[in-house]
N, C-alpha and C positions, 0 to 999 in steps of 0.2 A: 594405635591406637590413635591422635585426635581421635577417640576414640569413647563407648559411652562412659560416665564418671560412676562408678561405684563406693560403695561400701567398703570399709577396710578393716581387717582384726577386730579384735575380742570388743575392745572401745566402743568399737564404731559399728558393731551388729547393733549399737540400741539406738544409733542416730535416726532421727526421721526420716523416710522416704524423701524427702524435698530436697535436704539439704544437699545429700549426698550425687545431686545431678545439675548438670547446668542450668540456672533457673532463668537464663536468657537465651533466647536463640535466635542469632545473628543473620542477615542475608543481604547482600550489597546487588544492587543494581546502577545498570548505568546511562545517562542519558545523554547524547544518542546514544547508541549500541555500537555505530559507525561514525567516524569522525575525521578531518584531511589532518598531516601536520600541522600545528599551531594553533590549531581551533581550541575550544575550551568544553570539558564534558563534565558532567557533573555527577557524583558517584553518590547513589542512596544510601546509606546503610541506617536500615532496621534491625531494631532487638527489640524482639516479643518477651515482655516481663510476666513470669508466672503469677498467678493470685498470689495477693499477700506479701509481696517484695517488695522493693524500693529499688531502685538504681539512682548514683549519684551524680549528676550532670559535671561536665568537662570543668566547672567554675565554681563547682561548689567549694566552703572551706567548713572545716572541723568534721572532716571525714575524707577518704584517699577519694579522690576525683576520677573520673575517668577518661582516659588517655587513647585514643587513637595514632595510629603510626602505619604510611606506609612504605611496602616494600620495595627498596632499589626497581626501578625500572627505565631503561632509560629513551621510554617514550615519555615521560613526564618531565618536565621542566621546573614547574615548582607547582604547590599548594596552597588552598585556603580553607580554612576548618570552620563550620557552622554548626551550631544547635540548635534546636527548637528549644519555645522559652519553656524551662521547669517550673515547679510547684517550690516556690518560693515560704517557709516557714520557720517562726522561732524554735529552735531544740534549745530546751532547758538544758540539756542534757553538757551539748557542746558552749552554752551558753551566746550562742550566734545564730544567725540564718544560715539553713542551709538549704539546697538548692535537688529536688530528686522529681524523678520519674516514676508513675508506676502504669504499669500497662502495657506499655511501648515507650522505646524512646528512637528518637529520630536522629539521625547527622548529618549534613553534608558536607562531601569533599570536593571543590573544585579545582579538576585537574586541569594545569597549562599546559598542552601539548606541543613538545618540542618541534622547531621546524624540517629540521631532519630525521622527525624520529622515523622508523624503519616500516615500509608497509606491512602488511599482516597481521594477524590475532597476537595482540597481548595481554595479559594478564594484569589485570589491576588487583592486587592482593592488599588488605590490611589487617594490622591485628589491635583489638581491642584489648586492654586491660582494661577491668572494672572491679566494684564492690557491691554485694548487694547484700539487703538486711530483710530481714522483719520482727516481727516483736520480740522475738525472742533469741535470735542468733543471728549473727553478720557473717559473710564467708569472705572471706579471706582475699584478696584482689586475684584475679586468676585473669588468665590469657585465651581467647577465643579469637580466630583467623575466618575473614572469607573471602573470598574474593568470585569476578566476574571478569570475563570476555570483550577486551574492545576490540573492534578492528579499524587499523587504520587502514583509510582507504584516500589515493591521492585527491579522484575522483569526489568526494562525498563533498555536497557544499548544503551543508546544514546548519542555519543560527545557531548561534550560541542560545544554551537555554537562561531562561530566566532564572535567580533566586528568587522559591517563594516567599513572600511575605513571612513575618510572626520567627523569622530566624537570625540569631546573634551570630556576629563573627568574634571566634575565638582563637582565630589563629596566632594575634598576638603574644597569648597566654599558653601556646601549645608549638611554640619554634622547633622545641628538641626533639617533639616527636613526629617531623617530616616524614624522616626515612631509616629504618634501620634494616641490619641484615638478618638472614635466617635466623631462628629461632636460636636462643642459645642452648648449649652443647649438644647439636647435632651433628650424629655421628659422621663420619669419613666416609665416603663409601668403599664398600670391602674391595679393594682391587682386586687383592687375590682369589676371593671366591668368586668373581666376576672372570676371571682370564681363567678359571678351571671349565665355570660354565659355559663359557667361549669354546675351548676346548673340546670337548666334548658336542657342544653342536657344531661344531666341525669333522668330526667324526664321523658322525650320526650323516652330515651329508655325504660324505664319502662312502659309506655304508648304504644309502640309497641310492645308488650308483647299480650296485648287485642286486637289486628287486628286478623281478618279472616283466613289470613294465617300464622300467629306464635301462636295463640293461643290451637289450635286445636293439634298441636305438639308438645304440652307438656307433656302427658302422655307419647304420643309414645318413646319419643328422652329416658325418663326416666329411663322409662321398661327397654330400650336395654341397659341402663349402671346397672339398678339395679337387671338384671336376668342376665348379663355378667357372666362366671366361674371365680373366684378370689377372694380376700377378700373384707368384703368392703373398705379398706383401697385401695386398688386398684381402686375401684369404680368410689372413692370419686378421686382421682388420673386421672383417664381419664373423667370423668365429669368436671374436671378442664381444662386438656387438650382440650377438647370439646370446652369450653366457651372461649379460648386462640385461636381457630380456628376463631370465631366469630366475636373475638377483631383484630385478623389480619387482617381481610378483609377488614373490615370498618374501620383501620386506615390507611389504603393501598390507599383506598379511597381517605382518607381525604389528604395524600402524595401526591395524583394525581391531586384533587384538587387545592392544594398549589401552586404546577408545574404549575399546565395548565391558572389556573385565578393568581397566583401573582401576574404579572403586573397589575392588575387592583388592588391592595390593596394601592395603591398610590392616587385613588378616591374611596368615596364611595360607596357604591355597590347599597346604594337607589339609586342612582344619575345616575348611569352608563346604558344609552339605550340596550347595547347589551346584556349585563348580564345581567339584567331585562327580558330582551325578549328571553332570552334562558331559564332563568328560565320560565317564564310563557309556555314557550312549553311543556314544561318537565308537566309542576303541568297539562297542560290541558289535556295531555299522560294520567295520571296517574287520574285526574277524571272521565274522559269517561271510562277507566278501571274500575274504582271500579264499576258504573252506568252501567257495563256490557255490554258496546260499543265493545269491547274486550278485549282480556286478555291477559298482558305481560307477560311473563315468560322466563326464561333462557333456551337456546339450550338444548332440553333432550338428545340430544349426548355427551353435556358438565357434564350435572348431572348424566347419564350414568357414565361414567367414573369414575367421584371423591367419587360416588356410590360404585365402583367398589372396589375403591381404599380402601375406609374407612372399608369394609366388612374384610380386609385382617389383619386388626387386629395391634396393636401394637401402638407408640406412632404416628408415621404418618399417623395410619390408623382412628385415635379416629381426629387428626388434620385436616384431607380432610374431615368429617363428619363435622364437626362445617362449613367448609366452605362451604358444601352443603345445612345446614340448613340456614345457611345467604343467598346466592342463590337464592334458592326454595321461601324464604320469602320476596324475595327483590320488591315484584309488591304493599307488601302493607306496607313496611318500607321505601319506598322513597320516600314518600310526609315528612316522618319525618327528611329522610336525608337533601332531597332539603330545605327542611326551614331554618335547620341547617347551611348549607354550605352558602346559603344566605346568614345569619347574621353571617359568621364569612372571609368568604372570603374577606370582604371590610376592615377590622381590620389591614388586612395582621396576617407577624409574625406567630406563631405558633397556633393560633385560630382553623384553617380548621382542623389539627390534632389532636389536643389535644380536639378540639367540638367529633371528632367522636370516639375519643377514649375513650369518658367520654361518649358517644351515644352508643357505643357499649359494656361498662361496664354496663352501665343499664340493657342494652338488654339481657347479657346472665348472670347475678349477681342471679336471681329466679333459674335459671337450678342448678344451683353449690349448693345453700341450699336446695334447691329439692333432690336434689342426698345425702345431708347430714339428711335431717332431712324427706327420703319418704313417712311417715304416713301425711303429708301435702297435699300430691295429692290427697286424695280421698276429700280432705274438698274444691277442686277447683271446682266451678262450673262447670257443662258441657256444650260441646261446643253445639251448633245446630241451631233454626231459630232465633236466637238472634244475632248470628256473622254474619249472612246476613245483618240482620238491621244495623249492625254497618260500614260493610262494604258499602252500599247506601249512609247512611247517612254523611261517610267521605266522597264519591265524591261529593256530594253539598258544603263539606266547603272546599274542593280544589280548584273544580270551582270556590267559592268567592273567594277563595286566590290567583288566575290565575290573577284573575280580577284588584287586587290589582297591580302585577309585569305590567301590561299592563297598567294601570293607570300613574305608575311610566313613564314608555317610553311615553305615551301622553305628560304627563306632560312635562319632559325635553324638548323633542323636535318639543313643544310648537303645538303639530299639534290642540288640543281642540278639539277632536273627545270622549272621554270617559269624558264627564263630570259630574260634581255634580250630577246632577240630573238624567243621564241615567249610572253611576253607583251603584246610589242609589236605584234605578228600577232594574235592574238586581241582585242585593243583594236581593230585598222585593224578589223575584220571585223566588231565589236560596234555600233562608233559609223559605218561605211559604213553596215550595215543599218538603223540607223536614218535614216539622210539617203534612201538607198534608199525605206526607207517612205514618208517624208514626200511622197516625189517620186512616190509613186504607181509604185515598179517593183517593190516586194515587197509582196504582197495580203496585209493581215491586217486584223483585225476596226478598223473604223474611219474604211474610205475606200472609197466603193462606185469601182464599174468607172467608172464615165463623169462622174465627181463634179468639178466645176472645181475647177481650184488658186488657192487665194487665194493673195494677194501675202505674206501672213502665213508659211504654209506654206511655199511654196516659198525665203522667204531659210532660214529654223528650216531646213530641209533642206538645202539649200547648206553652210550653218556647219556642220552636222555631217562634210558628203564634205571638205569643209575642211581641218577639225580632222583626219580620218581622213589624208584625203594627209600633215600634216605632220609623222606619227610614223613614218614609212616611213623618214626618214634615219636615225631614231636605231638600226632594226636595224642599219646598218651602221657604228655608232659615233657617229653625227651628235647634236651636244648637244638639250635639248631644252629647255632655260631650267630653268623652275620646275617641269615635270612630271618633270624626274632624282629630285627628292627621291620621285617615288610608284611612279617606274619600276627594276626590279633593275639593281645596276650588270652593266656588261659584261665578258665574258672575260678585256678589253684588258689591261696592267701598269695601273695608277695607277688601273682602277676609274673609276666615274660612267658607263662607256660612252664615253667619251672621251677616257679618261687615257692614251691610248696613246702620243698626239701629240707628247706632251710630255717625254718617254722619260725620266718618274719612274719609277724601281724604290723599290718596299717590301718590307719585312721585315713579316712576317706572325706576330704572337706571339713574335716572338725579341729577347725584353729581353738576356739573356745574350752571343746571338752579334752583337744591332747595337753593346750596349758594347764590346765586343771588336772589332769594324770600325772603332768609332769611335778608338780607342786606337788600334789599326794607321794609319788615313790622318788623325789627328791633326783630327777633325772634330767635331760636338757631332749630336747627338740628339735629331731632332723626331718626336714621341711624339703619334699620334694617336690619342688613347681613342676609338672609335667601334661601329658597328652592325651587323650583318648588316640586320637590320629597321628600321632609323632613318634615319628621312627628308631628316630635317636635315645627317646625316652625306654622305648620297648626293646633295645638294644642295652642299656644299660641295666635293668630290670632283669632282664635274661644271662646276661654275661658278666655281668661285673658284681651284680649284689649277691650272686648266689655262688661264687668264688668264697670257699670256705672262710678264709680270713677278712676279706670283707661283709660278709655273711655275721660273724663270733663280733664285730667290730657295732655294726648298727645294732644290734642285742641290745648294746647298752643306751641305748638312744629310746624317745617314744616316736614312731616312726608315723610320719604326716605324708601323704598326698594331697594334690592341690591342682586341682586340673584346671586349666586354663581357657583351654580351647573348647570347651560343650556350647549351647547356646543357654543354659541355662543360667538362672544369676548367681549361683554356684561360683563358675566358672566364671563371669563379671566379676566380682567382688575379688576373687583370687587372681587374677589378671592386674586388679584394681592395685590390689595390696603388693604384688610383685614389681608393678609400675611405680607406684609412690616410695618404696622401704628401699628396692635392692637398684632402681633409675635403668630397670632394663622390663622387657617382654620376653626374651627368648626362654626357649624352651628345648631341653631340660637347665632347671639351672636348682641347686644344694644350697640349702643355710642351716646352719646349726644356733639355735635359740638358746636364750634361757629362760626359764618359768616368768622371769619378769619382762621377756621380748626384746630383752640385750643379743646383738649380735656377734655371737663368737667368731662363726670362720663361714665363706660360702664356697664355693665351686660351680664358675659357669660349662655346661656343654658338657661334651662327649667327650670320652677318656679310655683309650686301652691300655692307657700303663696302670695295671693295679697296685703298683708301687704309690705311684704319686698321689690315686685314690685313698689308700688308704691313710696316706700321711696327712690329709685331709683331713680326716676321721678323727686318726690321733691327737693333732691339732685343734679342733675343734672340743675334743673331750677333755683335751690339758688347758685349753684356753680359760674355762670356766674358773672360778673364785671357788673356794670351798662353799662362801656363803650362800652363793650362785647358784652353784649344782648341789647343794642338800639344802634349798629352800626351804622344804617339810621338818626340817630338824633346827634350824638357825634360829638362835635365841633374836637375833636383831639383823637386820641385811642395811647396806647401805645407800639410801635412795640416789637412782642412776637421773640427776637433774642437770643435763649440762644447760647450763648458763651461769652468766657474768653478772657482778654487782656493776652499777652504772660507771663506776670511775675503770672497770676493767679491769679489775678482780674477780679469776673462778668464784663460783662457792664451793665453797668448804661444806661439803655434804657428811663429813665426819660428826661435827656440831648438833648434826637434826638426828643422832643415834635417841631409840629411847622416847623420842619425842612424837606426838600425834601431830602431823603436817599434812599443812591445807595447801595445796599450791591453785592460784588462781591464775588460767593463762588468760590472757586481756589483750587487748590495742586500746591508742586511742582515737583509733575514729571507729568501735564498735560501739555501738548505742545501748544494745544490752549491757555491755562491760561495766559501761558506767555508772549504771541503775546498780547495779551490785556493790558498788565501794564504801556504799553506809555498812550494808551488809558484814564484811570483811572487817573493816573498821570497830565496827562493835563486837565482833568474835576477837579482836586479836586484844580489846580492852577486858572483855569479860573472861578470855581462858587461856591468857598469856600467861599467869600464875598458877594456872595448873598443866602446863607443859604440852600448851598449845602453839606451832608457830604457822604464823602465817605467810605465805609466799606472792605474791604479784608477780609474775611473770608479764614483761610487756615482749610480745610479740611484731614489735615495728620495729621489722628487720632491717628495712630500707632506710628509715629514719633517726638510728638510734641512739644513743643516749643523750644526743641534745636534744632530742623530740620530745623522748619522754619525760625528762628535766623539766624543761619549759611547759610540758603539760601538768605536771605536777603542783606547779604554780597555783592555779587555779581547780585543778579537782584534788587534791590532799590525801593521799594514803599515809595513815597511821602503823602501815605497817611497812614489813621489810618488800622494796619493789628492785627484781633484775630481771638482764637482759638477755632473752632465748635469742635461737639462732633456727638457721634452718636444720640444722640438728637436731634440735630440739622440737621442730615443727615436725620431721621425721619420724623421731621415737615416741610421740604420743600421739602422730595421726590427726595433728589440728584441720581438719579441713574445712571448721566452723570453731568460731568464737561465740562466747565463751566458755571457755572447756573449767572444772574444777574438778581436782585428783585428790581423795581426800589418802593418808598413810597413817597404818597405825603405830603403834610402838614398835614394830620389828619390821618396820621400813616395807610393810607388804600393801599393794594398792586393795581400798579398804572398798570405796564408792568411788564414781566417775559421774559426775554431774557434766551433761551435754546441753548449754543452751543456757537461758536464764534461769537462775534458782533461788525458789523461794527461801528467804531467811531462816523457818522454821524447820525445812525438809535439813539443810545443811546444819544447823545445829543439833539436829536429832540424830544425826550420824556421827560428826563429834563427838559432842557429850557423851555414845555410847562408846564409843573407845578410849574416855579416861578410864 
C-alpha cells in the first residue's frame, strides 16, 4: 500500500467521498536532472490541492504547519527550504493570521551536493507531512513521500539554477526537518522467507539442467573448454568465465524485470489481474512449445553473431559464449524463469534479482565442476528419446500452470468463468494425458510405436493417471488437502469446495450489517480478512474451518469475510480498514470483534496445527465481557473511551453508566472544531441536569496536554476536555475531524456525527434519548 486511501467500518461508510482520499497530490522534480559533485540542484515539489481545501504553509501558526523532510542520502550535503508566498488572512477562529494554500502549493528544496558524492542515479526522496481543511472537516496531519532521479555526473557543467522570485526562505524555521530515516515502523525484511526463496531458485536452476535443450549441451560446451590449447588452470579460468556469461544474462533479466513490474510490488502479484494474465500468455507460449505447436527460439542472426564473437577467443570471447548458451537454451528454461519472477516480483525490493541470480548460479554451478573434475562426464547419462519424454511431459504441467495465473484473473475480477469444477476437469485431462503419454496410448514426439516400456516409465505414468483420478472428488466438493490452496474455492456456503458440510453461513463484505446481527443475537464477530486469489486463504477455508471442532467452534461466531484483494471498492475500503485497525495488509489474517468493534483476539496467516487454531477461537470467545457478548440483553454496557483527563488520569468510564454522553473528538488547529465549542457549551449548560455529559476529546497527540491547556486559555470549554491517544484515533476511525459520538443510556453508540454539526441536528438527537 502507499497505497489509495479508503473508507473504513461502519463510521466511516457515511463519510464523504473526499475526505477519505488524498486531497493532495505530490510530485517533485528536479533541476538540472544531471548535476557534477558540489553543484547546487534545486528540487520542485508540487501538491495539486483538490477543490475546496486549504493546505497550511510551512510558517503558518494556529494550525499544524507543514513540514518537509528529506531522506538520508549521502549525495547531499546540506539543505535550504523555500515556499511560495500564501494567502495570508485573519481566522476568527484561531484568533490570528494564518497562512494557507489553495489550488497548488509550491516548495523548493535547494540541494548542496556533496564533492565526493558518488557518480550515478540517485534518489532524491522527501516526505511531506501536512493538514488540510475545508469547511467542514480538517484531516488529520498525514504523510505523503515523492521523490525523483538525479544523476550525478563528473562530467556535467551546468549553472547553478536560479531561485525564482515571490519565494521565502524557511529554512530557518524548519532545521529538524533536514533528514530523517525510513518511515517509522517499517518492517525488517523477512530473512527467512527470502533464503527459502533463494532456495528454491536454486533448485529450479539445477533442475533446468535436465530440460531438452540444456541438457544435451553438456558434453559439447565441456569438450570445447577441456580440448582448448592452455593449461588446465586456464581451463578451469574460462569455464568460470563461461558460467559468469550465464549469470549475466539472467540477472540482466531479473534487472529488467525489477524496472518494468516494480510498481506492481506494491500489491501482490497473486492478486494483480494484469500480471497474472501476462504471465499466463507467456506459460501458455511456452506449453504449446514444448507440445511441439512450435518452436521459440532466438533470432539465428543474433546467435550468429555472439557465435561469431565467442569463436574469437579470449576473455570476451569465453563471455559472448555463456550468453549464447543461455540464449539457445532459453525456449525450455523459461517456464523456470517465469515461475520465478512470478513469485518474486510481488515481494518487490531485490527478490526479482537476486531470484535469478541464485537461478542462474544453479544453472551454470555443474559446468564449472565439470570443467574441474571431467572424468564425471562420462558417468552422465545420455541424452536421447528420454529428453523428448521430458520435454511433452513439461508442456502439460505448464498448461496446468497457465491455468492456475488464469484462474487468479477470474477470480479477482470476479467474472466466474474458470471454476471449481471446470478447473478441476482441465487438470484431470492435462495430467491423464500426460500418464496416457508415458504409457504409450497418446502418440507424440518421443516414444516410437513398438518401443519397450521401461520400469522407469511406466510407474512416472501411473503417478500421473494417479494423481489425475484423485481430483475428480473435489468437483463434487471433495477436499483436496494441500492442492485447495491452488484450486478455486467452490459454489458451496463456507467456500474451499467443502465448506458446505459444515453449514457455516458468511457475510460477504458486510461490516455494517454482520455488527448489527451481532447486536440482535448478542454474539461477537469473526472477521476474515482474505482473498479471491490467495492460496493460503483457500487452504484454510478448505482444511482447517471444516475440521469438525473448528467447524462447532465459529458456530458460535457471525461469521464475516473481507476480501481484500478484488479491484473493487469493496475490497479498497477492507484493505483500508485492515491497514488502519490491525497496522498490517497481509492476507489471511482473523479478528474476533465485539458488536461495539472492541477487539478481542486476532490470528495472523496460515496455521496447520488445529490445536492452536482453535485456542484462538476459545480465546477470543472467553475474551469478551458478558456485557460485551450479550449486547442485545445488557441493561447498560460500559463505554470503551480510552483517554486521559489533562493532568494524566485514565477516565473513569464506570461514572458515564446510565448517562447520555456526548463525546466530541477535536484539535486545535481544526477550524471546524472550533465553530462547534458554543455548540457544546450550551448542551452541557442546558442538559447537564438532566443526565447529559459532555466530553471534549482533544486529539493533539503530538502536542499534549500543554497544548491543549494553553489553548484552553483563549477558546474556554465549559465542559469536561481529555486526552485521546493514537488508540483512540484507532477505535473510532478519526481520519477526519470533527468526529461526534452521541451514547445512550446503556452506553450503546446512538449517532455519529462526521464533520461540522449543526446545533439543532445534535440536539434533536439528544434530547431524544433522555
Amino acid at each position: 500500500m502507499g497505497r489509495r486511501t479508503r473508507c473504513i467500518l461502519a463510521g466511516l461508510l457515511a463519510l464523504p467521498a473526499l475526505a477519505q482520499q488524498p486531497n493532495v497530490k505530490w510530485s517533485l522534480s528536479l533541476e538540472p536532472a544531471s548535476a557534477a559533485p558540489g553543484a547546487q540542484v534545486v528540487a520542485h515539489l508540487q501538491g495539486a490541492i483538490d477543490p475546496g481545501w486549504h493546505l497550511y504553509s510551512m510558517t503558518s501558526a494556529g494550525a499544524r504547519p507543514t513540514t518537509i523532510k528529506l531522506a538520508p542520502n549521502p549525495a547531499v550535503e546540506k539543505i535550504r527550504l523555500f515556499q511560495a508566498a500564501p494567502k495570508r488572512a485573519y481566522d476568527p477562529n484561531f484568533q490570528l493570521e494564518t497562512e494557507t494554500y489553495e489550488g497548488s502549493a509550491s516548495f523548493l528544496i535547494e540541494l548542496q551536493l556533496a564533492a565526493n558524492a558518488p557518480a550515478g542515479a540517485s534518489e532524491i526522496s522527501v516526505t511531506v507531512r501536512y493538514q488540510t481543511c475545508n469547511d467542514t472537516v480538517c484531516i488529520p496531519p498525514r504523510n505523503q513521500t515523492a521523490a525523483a532521479t538525479l544523476t550525478i555526473d563528473p562530467a556535467a557543467h551546468t549553472a547553478a539554477p536560479g531561485m525564482p522570485s515571490g519565494y521565502i526562505d524557511v529554512t530557518a524555521s524548519s532545521t529538524a526537518n533536514r533528514q530523517v530515516s525510513g518511515p517509522a515502523g517499517a518492517p525488517a525484511p523477512d530473512t527467512q522467507s527470502l533464503a527459502a526463496f533463494l532456495l528454491v531458485a536454486f533448485g529450479f536452476g539445477l533442475a533446468a539442467i535436465f530440460t531438452p535443450c540444456v541438457f544435451p549441451m553438456i558434453p559439447i560446451t565441456m569438450s570445447f573448454f577441456l580440448n582448448r590449447q592452455g593449461t588446465r588452470r586456464e581451463s578451469v579460468f574460462h569455464a568460470a568465465l563461461f558460467c559468469l556469461g550465464i549469470v549475466v544474462l539472467f540477472s540482466g533479466l531479473g534487472l529488467i524485470t525489477t524496472a518494468l513490474l516494480g510498481p506492481f510490488g506494491v500489491v501482490q502479484l497473486g492478486s494483480n489481474p494484469w500480471v497474472n494474465g501476462f504471465i499466463a500468455l507467456v506459460f501458455l507460449a511456452f506449453g504449446l512449445s514444448l507440445l511441439g505447436a512450435f518452436e521459440i527460439t532466438i533470432p539465428s542472426s543474433l546467435l550468429t553473431r555472439l557465435d561469431r564473437g565467442s569463436q574469437q577467443g579470449g576473455i570476451a570471447g569465453t563471455l559472448l559464449m555463456g550468453l549464447t548458451f543461455a540464449l539457445s537454451s532459453f525456449a525450455c528454461v523459461g517456464p523456470f524463469m517465469g515461475t520465478l519472477l512470478a513469485a518474486s516480483v510481488g515481494s518487490g525490493g531485490i527478490r526479482p534479482l537476486a531470484g535469478m541470480l541464485t537461478f542462474a548460479t544453479g544453472l551454470a554451478l555443474p559446468f564449472f565442476f565439470l570443467a574441474l573434475f571431467p572424468s564425471y562426464l562420462k558417468r552422465l547419462p545420455k541424452s536421447g528419446g528420454w529428453m523428448a519424454r521430458v520435454k511433452i511431459v513439461m508442456g502439460f504441467i505448464v498448461l496446468a500452470a497457465t491455468l492456475k495465473f488464469l484462474a487468479s484473473v477470474d477470480q479477482v475480477l470476479q467474472w466466474n468463468v474458470i471454476t471449481r469444477e471446470r478447473f478441476l476437469a482441465v487438470w484431470i485431462v492435462l495430467f491423464a494425458m500426460a500418464g496416457l503419454y508415458l504409457l504409450g496410448f497418446l502418440r507424440l514426439e518421443g516414444i516410437a510405436k513398438d518401443e519397450p516400456m521401461g520400469l522407469g516409465r511406466l510407474l512416472v505414468g501411473m503417478a500421473f493417471l494417479i494423481f489425475a483420478i484423485t481430483l475428480v472428488p473435489g468437483m463434487s466438493g471433495g477436499k483436496l488437502g494441500e492442492l485447495d490452496a491452488y484450486v478455486p474455492v467452490g459454489s458451496a456456503t463456507g467456500g474451499g469446495g467443502a465448506g458446505g458440510e459444515t453449514g457455516l453461513v458468511w457475510m460477504k463484505n458486510q461490516y455494517r450489517e454482520a455488527r448489527d446481527r451481532a447486536l440482535r443475537e448478542g454474539k461477537l464477530v469473526f472477521v476474515n480478512f482474505t482473498g479471491y486469489a490467495c492460496t493460503n486463504c483457500h487452504w484454510m477455508k478448505a482444511n482447517m474451518f471444516t475440521r469438525p471442532e473448528i467447524a462447532a467452534a465459529l458456530k458460535n461466531f457471525v461469521l464475516l469475510e473481507l476480501y481484500t484483494d478484488g479491484e473493487d471498492n469493496a475490497s479498497l475500503q477492507n484493505q483500508q480498514l485492515e491497514q488502519t485497525r490491525f497496522k498490517t495488509i497481509a492476507i489471511p489474517y482473523y479478528a474476533i470483534l465485539d458488536p461495539d468493534e472492541n477487539v478481542i483476539a486476532t490470528f495472523p496467516g496460515v496455521t496447520r496445527d488445529a490445536g492452536a487454531y482453535l485456542a484462538f477461537l476459545q480465546k477470543g470467545a472467553a475474551g469478551a465481557s458478558p456485557a460485551k457478548a450479550s449486547s442485545s440483553s445488557a441493561s447498560s454496557a460500559s463505554i470503551d473511551l480510552p483517554a486521559a483527563t489533562l493532568d494524566g488520569n485514565p477516565l473513569d468510564t464506570a461514572a458515564l453508566q446510565g448517562k447520555v454522553v456526548v463525546v466530541d473528538f477535536w484539535a486545535t488547529y481544526c477550524v471546524p472544531c472550533l465553530k462547534e465549542i458554543p455548540t457544546f457549551n450550551q448542551l452541557h449548560q442546558q442538559l447537564a441536569g438532566q443526565g447529559v455529559v459532555v466530553l471534549g476529546v482533544s486529539m493533539d497527540v503530538d502536542g499534549g496536554a500543554p497544548l491543549v491547556q494553553s489553548f484552553l486559555k483563549t477558546h474556554p470549554m465549559k465542559y469536561r476536555v481529555l486526552l485521546g491517544s493514537d488508540q483512540t484515533s484507532a477505535l473510532y476511525h478519526l481520519d477526519q475531524l470533527p468526529v461526534t459520538v452521541v451514547f445512550d443510556r446503556a452506553g450503546k453508540t446512538l449517532k455519529r456525527f462526521d464533520g461540522y454539526t449543526p446545533a439543532d441536528a445534535l440536539q434533536n438527537v439528544v434530547k431524544a434519548a433522555l
